[in-house]
TORRO-209100 format. One line per 4 residues: number of its first residue (from 1); their letters; for each residue x, y, z of N, C-alpha, C. Coordinates in Angstrom, 1 decimal, m for minus. Layout:
// TORRO-209100
NUM = a = X/Y/Z/X/Y/Z/X/Y/Z; ...
***
This chain:
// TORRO-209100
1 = xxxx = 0.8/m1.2/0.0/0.0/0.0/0.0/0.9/1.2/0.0; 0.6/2.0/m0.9/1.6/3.0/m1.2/1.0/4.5/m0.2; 2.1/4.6/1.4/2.0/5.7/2.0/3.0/6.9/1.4; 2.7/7.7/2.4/3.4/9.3/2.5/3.1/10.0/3.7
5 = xxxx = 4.4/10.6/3.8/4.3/11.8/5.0/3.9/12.9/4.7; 3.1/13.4/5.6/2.2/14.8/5.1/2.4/15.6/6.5; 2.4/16.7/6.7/2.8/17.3/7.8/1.4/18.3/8.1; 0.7/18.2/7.4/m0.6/19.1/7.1/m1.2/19.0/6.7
9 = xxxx = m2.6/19.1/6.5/m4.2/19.3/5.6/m4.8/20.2/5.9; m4.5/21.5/4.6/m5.3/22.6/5.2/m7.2/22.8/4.5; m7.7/23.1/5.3/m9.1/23.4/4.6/m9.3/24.2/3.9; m10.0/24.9/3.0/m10.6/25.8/2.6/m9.1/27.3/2.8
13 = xxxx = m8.2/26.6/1.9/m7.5/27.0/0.9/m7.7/28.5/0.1; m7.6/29.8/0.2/m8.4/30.3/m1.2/m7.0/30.8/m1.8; m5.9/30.6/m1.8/m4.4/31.4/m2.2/m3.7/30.0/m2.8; m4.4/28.7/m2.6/m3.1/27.6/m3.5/m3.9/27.4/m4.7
17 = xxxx = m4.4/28.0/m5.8/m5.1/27.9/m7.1/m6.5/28.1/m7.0; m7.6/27.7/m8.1/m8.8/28.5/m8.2/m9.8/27.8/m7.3; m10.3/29.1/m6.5/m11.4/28.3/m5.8/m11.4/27.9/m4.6; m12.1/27.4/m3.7/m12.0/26.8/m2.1/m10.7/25.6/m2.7
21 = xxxx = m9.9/25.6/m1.6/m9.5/24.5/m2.2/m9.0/23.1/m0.7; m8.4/22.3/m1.0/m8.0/21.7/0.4/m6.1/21.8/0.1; m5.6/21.8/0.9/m4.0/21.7/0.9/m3.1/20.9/1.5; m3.0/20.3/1.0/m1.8/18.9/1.4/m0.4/18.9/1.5
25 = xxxx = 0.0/19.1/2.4/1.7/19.6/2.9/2.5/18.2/2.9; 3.1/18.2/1.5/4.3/16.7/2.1/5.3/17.6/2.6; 5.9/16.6/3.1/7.1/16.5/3.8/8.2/16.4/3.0; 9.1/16.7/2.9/10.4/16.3/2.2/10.7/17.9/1.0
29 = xxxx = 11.8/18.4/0.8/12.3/19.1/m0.5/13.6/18.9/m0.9; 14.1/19.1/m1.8/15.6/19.0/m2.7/15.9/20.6/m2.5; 15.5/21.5/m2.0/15.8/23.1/m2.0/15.8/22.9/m0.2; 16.8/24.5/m0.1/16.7/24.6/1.4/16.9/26.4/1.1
33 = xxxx = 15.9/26.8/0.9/15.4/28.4/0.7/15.5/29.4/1.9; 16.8/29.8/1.9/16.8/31.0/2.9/15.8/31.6/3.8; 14.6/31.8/2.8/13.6/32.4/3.7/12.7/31.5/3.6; 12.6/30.3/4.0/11.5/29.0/3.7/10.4/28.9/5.0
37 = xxxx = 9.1/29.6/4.8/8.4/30.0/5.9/7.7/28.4/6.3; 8.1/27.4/5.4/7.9/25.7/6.5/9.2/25.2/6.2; 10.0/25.5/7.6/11.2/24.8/7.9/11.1/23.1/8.6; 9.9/22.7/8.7/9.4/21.6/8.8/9.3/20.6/7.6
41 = xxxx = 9.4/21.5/6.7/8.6/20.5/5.2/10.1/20.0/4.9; 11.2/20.7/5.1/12.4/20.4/4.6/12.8/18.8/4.5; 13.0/18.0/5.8/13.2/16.8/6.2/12.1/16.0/5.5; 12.0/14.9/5.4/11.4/14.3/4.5/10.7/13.4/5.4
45 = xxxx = 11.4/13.0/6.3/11.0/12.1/7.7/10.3/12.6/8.6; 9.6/11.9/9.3/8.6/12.3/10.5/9.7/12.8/11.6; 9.8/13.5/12.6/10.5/14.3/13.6/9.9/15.0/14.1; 10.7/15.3/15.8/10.0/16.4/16.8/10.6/17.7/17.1
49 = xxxx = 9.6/18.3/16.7/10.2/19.6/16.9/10.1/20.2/18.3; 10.4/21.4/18.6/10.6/22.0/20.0/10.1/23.4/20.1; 8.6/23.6/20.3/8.8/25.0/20.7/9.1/25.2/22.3; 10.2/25.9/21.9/11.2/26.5/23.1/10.3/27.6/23.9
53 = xxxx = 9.0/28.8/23.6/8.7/29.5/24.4/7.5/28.6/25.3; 7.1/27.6/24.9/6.1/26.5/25.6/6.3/25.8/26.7; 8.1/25.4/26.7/8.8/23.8/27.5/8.7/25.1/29.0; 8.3/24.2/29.9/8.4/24.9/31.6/9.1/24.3/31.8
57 = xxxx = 10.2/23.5/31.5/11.4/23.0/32.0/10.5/21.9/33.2; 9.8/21.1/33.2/9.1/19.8/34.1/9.8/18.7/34.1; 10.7/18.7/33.1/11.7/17.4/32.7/10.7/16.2/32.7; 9.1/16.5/32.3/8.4/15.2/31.7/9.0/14.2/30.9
61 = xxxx = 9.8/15.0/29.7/9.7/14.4/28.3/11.1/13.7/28.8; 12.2/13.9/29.4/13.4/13.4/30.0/13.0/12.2/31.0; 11.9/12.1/31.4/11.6/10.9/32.0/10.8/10.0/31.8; 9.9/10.4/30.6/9.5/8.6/29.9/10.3/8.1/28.4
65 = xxxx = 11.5/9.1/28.6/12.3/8.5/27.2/13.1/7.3/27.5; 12.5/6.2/26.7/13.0/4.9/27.4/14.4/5.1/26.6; 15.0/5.9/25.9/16.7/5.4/25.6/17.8/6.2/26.4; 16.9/7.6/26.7/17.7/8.6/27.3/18.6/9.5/25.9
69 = xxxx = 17.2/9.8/24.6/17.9/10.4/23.5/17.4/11.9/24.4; 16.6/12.2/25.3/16.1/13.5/25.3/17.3/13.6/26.9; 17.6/14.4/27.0/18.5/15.0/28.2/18.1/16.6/28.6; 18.4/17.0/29.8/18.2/18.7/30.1/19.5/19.1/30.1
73 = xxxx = 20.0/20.3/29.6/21.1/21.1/29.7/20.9/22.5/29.7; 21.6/22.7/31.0/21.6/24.0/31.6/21.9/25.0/30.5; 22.8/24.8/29.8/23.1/26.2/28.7/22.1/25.9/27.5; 21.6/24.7/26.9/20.8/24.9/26.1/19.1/24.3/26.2
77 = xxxx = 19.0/23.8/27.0/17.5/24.1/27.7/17.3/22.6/27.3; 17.3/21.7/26.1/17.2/20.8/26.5/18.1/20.2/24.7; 18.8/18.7/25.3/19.8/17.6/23.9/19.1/16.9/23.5; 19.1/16.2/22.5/18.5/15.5/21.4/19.4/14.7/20.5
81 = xxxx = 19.3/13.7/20.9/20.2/12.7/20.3/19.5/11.7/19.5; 19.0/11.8/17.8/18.6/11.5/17.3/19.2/10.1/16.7; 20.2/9.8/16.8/21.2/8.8/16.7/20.2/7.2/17.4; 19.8/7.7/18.6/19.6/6.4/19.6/17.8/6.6/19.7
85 = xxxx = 17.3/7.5/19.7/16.2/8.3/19.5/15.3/7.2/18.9; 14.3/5.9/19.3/13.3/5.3/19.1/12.0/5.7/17.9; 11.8/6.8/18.3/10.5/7.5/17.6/9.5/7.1/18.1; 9.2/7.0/19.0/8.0/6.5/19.7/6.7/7.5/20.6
89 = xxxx = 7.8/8.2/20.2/6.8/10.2/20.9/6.4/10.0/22.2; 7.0/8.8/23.1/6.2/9.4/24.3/6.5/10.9/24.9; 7.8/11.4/24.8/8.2/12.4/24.8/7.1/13.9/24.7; 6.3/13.3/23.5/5.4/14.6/23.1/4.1/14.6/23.8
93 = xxxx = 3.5/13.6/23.6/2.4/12.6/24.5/2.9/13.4/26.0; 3.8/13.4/26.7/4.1/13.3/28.4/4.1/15.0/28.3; 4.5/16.1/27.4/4.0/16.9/27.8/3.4/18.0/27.9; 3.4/18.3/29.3/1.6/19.0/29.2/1.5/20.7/28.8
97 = xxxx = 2.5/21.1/28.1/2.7/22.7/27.4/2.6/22.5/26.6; 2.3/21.4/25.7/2.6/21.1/24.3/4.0/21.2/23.4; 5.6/21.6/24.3/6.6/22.3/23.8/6.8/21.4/22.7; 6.6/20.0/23.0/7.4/18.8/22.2/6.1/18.4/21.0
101 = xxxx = 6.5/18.6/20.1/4.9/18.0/18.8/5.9/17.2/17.6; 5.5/16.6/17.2/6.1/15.4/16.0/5.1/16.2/14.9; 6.6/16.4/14.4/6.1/16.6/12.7/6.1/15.8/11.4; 4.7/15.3/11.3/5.0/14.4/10.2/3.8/13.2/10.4
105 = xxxx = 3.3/13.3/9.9/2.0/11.7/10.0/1.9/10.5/8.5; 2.4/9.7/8.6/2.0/8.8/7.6/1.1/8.1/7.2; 0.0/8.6/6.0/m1.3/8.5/5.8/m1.3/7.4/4.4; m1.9/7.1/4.6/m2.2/6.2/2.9/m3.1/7.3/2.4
109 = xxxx = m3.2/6.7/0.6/m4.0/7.5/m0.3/m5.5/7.8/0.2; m5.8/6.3/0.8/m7.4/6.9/1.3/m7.5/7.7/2.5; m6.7/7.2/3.2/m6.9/8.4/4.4/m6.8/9.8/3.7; m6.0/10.6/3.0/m5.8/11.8/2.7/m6.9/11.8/2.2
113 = xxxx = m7.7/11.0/1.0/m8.9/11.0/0.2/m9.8/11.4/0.9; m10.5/10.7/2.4/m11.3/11.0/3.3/m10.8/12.1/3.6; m9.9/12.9/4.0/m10.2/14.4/4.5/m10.5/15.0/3.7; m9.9/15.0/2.1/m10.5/15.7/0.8/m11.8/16.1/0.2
117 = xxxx = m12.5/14.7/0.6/m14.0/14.5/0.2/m15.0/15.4/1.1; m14.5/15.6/2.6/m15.0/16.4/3.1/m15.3/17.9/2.6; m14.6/18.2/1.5/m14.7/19.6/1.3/m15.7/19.3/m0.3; m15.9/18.6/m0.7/m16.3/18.3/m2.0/m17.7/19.3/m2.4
121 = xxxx = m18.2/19.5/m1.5/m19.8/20.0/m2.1/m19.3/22.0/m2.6; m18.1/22.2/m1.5/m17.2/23.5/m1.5/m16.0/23.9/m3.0; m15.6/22.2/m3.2/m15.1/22.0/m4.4/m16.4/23.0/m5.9; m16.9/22.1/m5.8/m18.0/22.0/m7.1/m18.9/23.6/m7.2
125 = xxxx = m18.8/24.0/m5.5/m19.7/25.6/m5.8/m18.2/26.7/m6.2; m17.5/26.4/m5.4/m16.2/27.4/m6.1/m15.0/27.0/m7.1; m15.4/26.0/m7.8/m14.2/25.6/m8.7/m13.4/25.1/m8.1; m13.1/24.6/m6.8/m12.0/24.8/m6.3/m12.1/23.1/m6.1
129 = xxxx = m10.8/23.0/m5.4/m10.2/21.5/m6.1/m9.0/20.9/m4.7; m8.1/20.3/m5.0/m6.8/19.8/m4.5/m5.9/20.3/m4.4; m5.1/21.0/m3.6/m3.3/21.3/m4.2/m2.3/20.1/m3.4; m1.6/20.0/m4.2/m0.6/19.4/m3.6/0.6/20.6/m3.1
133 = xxxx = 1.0/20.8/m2.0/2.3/21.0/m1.4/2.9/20.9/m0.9; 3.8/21.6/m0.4/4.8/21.4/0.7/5.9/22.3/1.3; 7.0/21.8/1.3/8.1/20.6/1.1/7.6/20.7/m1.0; 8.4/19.6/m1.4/8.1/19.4/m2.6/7.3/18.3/m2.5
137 = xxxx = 6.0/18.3/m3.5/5.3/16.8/m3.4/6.0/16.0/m4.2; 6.6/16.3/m5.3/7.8/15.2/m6.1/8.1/14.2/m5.5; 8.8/15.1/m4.6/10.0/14.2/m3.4/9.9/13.1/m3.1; 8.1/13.0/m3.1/7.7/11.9/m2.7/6.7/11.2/m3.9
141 = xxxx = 7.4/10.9/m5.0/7.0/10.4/m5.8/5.8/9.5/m6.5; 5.5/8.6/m5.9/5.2/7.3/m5.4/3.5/7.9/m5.2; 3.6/8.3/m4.1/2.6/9.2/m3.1/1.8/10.2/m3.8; 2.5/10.5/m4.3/2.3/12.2/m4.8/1.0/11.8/m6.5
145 = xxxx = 1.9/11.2/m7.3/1.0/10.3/m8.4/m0.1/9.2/m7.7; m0.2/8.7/m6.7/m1.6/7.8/m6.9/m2.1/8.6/m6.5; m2.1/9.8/m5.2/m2.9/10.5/m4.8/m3.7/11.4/m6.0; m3.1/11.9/m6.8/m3.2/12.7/m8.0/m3.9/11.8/m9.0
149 = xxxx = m4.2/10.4/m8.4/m4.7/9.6/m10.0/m6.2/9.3/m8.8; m6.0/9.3/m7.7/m7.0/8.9/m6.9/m8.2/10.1/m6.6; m7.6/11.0/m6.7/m8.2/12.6/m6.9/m8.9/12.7/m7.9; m8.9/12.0/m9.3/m9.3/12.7/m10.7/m10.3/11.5/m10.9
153 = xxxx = m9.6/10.3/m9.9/m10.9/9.0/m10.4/m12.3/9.5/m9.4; m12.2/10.2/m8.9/m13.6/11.1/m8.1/m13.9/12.5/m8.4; m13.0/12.7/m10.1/m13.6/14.0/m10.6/m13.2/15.4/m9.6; m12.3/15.6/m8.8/m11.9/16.8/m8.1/m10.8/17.1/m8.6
157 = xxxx = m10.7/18.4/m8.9/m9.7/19.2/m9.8/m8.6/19.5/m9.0; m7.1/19.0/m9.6/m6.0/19.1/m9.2/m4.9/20.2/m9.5; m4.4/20.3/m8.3/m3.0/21.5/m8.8/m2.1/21.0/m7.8; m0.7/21.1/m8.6/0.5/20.9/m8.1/1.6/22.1/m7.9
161 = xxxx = 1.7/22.5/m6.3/2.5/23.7/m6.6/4.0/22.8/m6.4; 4.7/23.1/m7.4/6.2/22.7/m7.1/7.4/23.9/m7.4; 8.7/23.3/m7.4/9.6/24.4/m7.6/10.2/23.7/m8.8; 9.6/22.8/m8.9/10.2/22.4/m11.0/11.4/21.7/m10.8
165 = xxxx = 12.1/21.2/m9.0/13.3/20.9/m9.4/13.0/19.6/m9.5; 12.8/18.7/m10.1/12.5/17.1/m10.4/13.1/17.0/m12.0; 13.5/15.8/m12.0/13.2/15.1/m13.5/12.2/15.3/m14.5; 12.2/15.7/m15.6/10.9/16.0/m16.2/10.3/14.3/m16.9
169 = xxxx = 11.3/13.1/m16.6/10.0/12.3/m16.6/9.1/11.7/m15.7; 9.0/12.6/m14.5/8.4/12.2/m13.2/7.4/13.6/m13.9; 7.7/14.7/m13.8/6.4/15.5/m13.8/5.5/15.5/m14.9; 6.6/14.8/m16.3/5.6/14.3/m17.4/4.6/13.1/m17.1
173 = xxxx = 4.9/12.4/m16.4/4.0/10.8/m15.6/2.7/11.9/m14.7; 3.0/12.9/m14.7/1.8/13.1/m13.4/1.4/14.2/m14.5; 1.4/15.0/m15.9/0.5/15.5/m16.5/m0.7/14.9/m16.2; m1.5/13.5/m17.1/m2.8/13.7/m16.9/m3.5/13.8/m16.0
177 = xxxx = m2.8/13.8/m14.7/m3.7/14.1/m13.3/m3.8/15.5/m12.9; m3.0/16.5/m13.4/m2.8/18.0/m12.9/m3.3/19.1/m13.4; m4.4/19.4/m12.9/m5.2/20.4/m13.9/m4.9/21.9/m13.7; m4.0/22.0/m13.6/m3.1/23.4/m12.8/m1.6/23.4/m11.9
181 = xxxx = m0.8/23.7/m12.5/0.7/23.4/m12.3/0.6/24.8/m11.6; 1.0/25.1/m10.0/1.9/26.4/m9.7/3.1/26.5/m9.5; 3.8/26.8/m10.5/5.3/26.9/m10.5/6.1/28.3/m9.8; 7.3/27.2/m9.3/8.1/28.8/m8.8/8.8/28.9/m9.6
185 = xxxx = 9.6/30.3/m9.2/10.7/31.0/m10.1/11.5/31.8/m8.8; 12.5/31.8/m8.7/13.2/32.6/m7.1/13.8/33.3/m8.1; 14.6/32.8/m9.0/15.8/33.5/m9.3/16.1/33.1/m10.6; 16.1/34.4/m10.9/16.9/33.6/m12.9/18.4/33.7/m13.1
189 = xxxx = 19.2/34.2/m12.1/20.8/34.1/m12.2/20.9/32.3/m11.7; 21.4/31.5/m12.2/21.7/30.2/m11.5/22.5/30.2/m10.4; 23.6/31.0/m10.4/24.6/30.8/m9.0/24.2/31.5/m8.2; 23.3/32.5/m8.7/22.2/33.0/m7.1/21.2/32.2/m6.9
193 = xxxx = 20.5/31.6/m7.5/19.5/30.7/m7.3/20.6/29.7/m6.5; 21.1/29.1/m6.7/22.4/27.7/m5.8/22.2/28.6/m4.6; 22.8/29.8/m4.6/23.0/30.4/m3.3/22.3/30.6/m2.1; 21.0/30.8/m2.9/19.7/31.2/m2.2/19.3/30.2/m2.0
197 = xxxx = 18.7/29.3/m2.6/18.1/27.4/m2.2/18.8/26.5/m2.4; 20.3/26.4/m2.7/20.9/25.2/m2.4/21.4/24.2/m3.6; 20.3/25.1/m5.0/20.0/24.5/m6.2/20.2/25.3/m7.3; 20.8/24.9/m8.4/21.3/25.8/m9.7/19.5/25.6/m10.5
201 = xxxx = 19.4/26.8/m11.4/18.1/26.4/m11.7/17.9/26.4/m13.3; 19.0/25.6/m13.8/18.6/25.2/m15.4/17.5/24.2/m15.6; 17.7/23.3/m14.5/16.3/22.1/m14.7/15.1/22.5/m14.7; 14.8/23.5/m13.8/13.8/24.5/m13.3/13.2/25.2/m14.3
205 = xxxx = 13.7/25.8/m15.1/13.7/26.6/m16.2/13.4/25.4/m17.4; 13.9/24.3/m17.7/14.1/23.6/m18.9/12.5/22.5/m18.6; 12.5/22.5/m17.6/10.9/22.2/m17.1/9.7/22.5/m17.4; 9.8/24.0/m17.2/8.8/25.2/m17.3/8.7/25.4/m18.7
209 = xxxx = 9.4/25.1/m19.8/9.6/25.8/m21.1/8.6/23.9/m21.5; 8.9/22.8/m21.0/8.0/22.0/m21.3/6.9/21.5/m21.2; 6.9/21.8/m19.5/5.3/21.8/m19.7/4.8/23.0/m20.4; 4.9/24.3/m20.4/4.3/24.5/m21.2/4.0/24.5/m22.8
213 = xxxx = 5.1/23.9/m23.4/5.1/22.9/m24.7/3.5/21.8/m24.6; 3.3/21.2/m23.3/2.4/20.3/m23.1/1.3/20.4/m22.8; 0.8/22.4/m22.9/m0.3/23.0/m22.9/m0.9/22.9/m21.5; m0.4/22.7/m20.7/m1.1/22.8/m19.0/m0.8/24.0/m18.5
217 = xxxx = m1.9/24.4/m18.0/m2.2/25.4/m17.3/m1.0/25.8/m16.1; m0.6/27.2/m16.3/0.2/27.1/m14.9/m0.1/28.6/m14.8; 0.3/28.8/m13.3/0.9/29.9/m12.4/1.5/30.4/m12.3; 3.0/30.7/m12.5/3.7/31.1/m11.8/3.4/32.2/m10.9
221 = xxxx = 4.6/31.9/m9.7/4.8/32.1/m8.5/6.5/33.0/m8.5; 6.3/34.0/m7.8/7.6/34.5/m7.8/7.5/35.1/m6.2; 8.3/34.6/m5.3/8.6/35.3/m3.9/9.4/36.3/m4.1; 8.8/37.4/m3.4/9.6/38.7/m3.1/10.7/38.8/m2.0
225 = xxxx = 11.6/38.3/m2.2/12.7/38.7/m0.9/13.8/40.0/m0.9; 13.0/40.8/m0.1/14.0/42.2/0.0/15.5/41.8/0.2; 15.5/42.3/m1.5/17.4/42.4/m1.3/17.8/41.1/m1.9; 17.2/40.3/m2.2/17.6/39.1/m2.4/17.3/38.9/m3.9
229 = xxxx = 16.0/39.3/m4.2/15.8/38.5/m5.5/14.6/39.4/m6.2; 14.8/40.7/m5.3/13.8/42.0/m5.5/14.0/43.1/m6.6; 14.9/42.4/m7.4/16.1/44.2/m8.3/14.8/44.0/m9.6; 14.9/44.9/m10.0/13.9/45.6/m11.3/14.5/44.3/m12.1
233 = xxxx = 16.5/44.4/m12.3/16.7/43.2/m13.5/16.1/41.9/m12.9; 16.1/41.1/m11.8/15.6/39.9/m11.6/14.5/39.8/m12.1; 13.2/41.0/m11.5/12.2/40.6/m12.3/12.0/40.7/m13.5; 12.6/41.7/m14.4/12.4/41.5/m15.9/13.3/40.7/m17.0
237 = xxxx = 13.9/39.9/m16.1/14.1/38.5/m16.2/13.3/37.5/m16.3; 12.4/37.6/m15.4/11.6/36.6/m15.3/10.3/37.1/m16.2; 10.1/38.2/m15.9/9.5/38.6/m17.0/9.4/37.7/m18.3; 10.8/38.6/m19.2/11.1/38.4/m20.4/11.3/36.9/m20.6
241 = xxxx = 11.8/35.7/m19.9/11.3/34.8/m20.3/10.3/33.7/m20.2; 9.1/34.6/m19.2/8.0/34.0/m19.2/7.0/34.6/m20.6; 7.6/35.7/m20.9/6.2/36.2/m22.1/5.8/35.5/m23.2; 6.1/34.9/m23.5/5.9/34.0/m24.8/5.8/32.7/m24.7
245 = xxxx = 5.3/32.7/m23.4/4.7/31.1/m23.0/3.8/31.2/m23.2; 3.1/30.3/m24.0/1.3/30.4/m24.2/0.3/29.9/m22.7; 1.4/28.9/m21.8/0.2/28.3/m21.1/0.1/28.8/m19.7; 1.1/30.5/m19.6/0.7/31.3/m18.6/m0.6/31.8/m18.4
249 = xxxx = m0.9/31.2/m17.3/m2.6/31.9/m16.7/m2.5/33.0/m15.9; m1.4/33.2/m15.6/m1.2/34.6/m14.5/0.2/34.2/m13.6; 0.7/35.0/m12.9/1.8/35.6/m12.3/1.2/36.3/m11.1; 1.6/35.6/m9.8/1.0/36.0/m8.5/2.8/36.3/m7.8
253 = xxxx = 2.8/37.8/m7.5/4.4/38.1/m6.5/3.7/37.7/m5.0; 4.6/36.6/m4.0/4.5/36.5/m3.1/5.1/37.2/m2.5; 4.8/38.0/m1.5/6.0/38.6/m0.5/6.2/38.0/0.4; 7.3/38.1/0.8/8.4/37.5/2.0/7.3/38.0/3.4
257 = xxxx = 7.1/37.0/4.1/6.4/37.1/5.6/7.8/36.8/6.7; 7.7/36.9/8.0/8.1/36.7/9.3/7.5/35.5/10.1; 6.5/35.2/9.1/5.8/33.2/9.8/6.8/32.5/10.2; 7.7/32.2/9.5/8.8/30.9/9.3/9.4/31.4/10.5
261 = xxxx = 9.8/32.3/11.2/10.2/32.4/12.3/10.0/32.1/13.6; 8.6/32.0/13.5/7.5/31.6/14.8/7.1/30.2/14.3; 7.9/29.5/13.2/7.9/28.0/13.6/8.5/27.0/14.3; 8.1/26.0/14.9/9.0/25.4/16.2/10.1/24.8/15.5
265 = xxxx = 11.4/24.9/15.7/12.8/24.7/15.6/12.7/23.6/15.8; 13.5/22.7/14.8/13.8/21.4/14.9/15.3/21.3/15.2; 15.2/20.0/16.1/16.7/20.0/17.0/17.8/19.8/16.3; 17.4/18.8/14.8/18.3/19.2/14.0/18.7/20.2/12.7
269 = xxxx = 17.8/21.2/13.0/17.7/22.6/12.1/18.3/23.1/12.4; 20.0/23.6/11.9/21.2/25.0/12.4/21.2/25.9/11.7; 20.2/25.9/10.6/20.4/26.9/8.9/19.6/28.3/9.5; 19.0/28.5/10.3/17.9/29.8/10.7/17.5/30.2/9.1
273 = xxxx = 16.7/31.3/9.9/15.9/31.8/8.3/15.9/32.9/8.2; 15.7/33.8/7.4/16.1/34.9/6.8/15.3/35.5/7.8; 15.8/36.8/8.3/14.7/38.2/9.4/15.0/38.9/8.6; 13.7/39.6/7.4/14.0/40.6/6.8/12.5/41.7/7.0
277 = xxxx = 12.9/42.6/7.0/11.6/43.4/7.3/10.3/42.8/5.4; 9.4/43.0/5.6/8.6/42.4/4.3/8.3/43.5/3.2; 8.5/43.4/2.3/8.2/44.4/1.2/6.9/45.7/1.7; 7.5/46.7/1.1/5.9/47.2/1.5/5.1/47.3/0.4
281 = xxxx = 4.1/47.3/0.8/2.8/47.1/m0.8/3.3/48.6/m1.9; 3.3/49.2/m1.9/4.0/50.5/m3.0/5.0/49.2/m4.1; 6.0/48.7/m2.9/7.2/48.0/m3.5/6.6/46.5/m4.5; 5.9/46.4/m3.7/4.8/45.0/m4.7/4.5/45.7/m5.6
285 = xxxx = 3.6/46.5/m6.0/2.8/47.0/m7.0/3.8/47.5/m7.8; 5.1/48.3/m7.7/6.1/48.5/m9.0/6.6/47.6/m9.3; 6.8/46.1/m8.4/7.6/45.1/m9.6/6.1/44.5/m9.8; 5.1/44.6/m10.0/3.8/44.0/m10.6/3.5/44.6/m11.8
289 = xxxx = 3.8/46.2/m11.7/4.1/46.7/m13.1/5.0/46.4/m14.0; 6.1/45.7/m13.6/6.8/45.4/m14.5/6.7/43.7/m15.3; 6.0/43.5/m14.6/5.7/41.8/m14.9/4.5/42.4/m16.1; 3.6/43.3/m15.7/2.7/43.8/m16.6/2.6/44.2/m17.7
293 = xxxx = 4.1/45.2/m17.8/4.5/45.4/m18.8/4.6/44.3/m20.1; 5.0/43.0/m19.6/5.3/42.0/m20.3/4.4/41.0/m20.7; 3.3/40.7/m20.0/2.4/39.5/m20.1/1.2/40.3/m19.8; 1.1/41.5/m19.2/m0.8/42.0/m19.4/m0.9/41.9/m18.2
297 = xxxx = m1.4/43.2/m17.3/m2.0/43.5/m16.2/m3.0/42.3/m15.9; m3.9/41.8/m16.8/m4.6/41.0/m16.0/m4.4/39.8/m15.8; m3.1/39.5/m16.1/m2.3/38.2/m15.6/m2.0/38.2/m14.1; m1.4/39.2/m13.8/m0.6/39.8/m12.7/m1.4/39.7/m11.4
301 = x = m0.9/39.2/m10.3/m1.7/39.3/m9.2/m1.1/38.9/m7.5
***
């Protein structure tokens, strides 16, 4: 029976493609994005994270860990030794602040199906449908296509937000399930894109130029990071080689939030995440004009 780790199922969706939609967070990515506001999706594996302003120091979770992977230390509040580390969460279970939560649940196709179906009557009145994300759903291959073949055998409309970095014959295998591709774009310099997520982006790019060869609907997606990937040339870069794609439906600029911050730190996460103050809306609307310039204001959004 073909599972996956999902770290989330959000309801009624209205910002992951058209319509109410439901949202499915895998777990796992091939990018590690500076300002990545789910530093949870990274890891591909189930794990416990730590919010640190929660733990009252009770030393619960230190005393039902039958290996002794959880320890208290005075300079850093509490050790984690994932090496010897069971997985058995009594740790999270024992305590009563909630500091300690496991991220990550392994669902089969039907289980995720049953939370989907619940939204269906909301599907059909707003167009709205499935997304897959994350983390990357690729990542997880396997998962990612039955779910996507199990979704369309009950007629609910699919979208896959990815970052394009996969093999294009894994995202060509999952065309006929995807009725809406939202694609990212960080960066059109490659050794700033490496820089910024970890990843050079010719595949990214050599992806994007095929599906839309393959006539599927897509999105693009461009995150605004002040300073990072904000200059007039980056976007009329992306611009200029998005305009002459026929199967652009529109261009949505995300701006950079402070969320990822206020997510619980995992014991093996040392990368932190970008604290950058967030674009102000003036600064959105002039690189929106510039995307506009190229593809038509009412793509833009």
């Amino acid at each position: 029976m073909t599972t996956g780790v999902i770290f989330d199922i959000q309801r009624f969706s209205l910002h992951d493609g058209p319509g109410i939609r439901t949202t499915v967070f895998f777990k796992g990515c091939p990018l590690k994005c500076l300002w990545c506001h789910n530093p949870e999706s990274i890891n591909p594996d189930i794990e416990l994270a730590f919010y640190t302003h929660k733990c009252i120091n009770c030393g619960s979770c230190v005393r039902v860990c039958p290996t002794g992977a959880l320890q208290n230390d005075d300079l850093k509040g509490k050790k984690y030794d994932r090496e010897i580390c069971q997985f058995c969460w009594k740790c999270a279970e024992a305590c009563p602040g909630e500091a300690l939560k496991v991220q990550g649940k392994r669902y089969t196709v039907e289980e995720v199906l049953t939370e989907v179906l619940r939204d269906l009557p909301f599907y059909k009145q707003s167009g709205g449908g499935v997304t897959l994300s994350g983390g990357e759903p690729t990542f997880q291959f396997d998962f990612c296509l039955a779910l996507l073949e199990a979704c369309k055998e009950d007629n609910i409309s699919t979208a896959l937000d990815t970052s394009g970095f996969v093999l294009w014959e894994r995202l060509e295998r999952l065309l006929p399930f995807v009725d809406i591709f939202l694609y990212d774009i960080k960066h059109m310099d490659s050794e700033e894109h490496k820089r910024l997520t970890g990843v050079p982006n010719e595949v990214i790019l050599e992806n994007l130029l095929k599906l839309d060869k393959a006539g599927k609907p897509i999105e693009i997606r461009i995150p605004i990071i002040p300073s990072y990937n904000d200059s007039e040339k980056n976007i009329e870069a992306v611009s200029n080689f998005i305009k002459g794609l026929k199967s652009i439906k529109g261009v949505r600029l995300l701006p950079y939030h402070k969320l990822g911050l206020s997510k619980p730190w995992l014991f093996n996460n040392k990368r932190g995440i970008l604290d950058l103050e967030p674009p102000k809306k003036d600064e959105i609307e002039r690189l929106k004009e510039i995307v506009a310039t190229s593809i038509g204001r009412e793509k833009v959004y």
